[in-house]
C-alpha positions, 0 to 999 in steps of 0.5 A: 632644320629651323631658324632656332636649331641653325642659330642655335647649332652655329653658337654652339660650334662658335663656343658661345650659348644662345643666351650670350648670342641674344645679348651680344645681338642686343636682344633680351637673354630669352629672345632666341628661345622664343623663335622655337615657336614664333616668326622672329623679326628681320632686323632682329635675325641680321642682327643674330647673323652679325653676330654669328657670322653667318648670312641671314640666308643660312639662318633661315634655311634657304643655303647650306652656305653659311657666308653670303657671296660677297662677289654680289656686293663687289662694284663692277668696276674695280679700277672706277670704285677706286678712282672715285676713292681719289688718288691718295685716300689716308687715315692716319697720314698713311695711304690706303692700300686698294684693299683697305679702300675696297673695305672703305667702300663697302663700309660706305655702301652698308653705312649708306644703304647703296 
C-alpha cells in the first residue's frame, strides 16, 4: 500500500476526506493528491500523521502500527523527570497531578526538541 492510499484509508475511517486532511494539515486542498505520484516532504507527511493521528511509520508503510510506542519517549526515571518538575508544580493555583506533569514533560521534549 502507498503512502496516499494509507492517508487516504486512515481519512476515510476517521470520517474526514483528503481535502479536509491537506488542509487541516495546513496544506493546499490538492497537496495529498500529488503524493499519488511524488515523494512527499518529511514535515509535510508528520503534519498529516498529527492530524490523523496516526505515526509517520504507519503512514509510510514501515508498521502495521498505527500509533507509535510511546514507552520509547518515556524518561527512564520517572520519579527523577518528576523531581526536576519540583514539588508543587501549578497552573492555575492548582497542583499538577504526575500525570499531567508527565504530559507537561513531554510537551517540553517535543517544544524543545530533547
Amino acid at each position: 500500500m502507498t503512502v496516499f492510499e494509507r492517508i487516504k484509508e486512515i481519512s476515510k475511517k476517521r470520517g474526514i476526506n483528503l481535502k479536509t486532511t491537506a488542509i487541516e494539515a495546513g496544506l493546499s486542498e490538492n497537496a495529498i493528491y500529488k503524493w499519488k505520484i511524488q515523494t512527499p516532504a518529511t514535515d509535510k507527511l508528520k503534519a498529516v500523521a498529527a492530524v490523523l493521528d496516526v505515526s509517520v511509520d504507519y503512514l509510510l508503510g514501515n508498521t502495521d502500527d498505527m500509533h507509535s510506542n510511546k514507552q520509547d519517549d518515556m524518561p527512564i526515571d520517572l520519579e527523577e523527570t518528576l523531581s526536576k518538575l519540583g514539588p508543587a508544580v501549578s497552573f492555575g493555583g492548582k497542583e499538577l497531578t504526575d500525570e499531567q506533569k508527565l504530559k507537561f514533560y513531554e510537551m517540553a521534549k517535543l517544544m524543545f526538541g530533547d
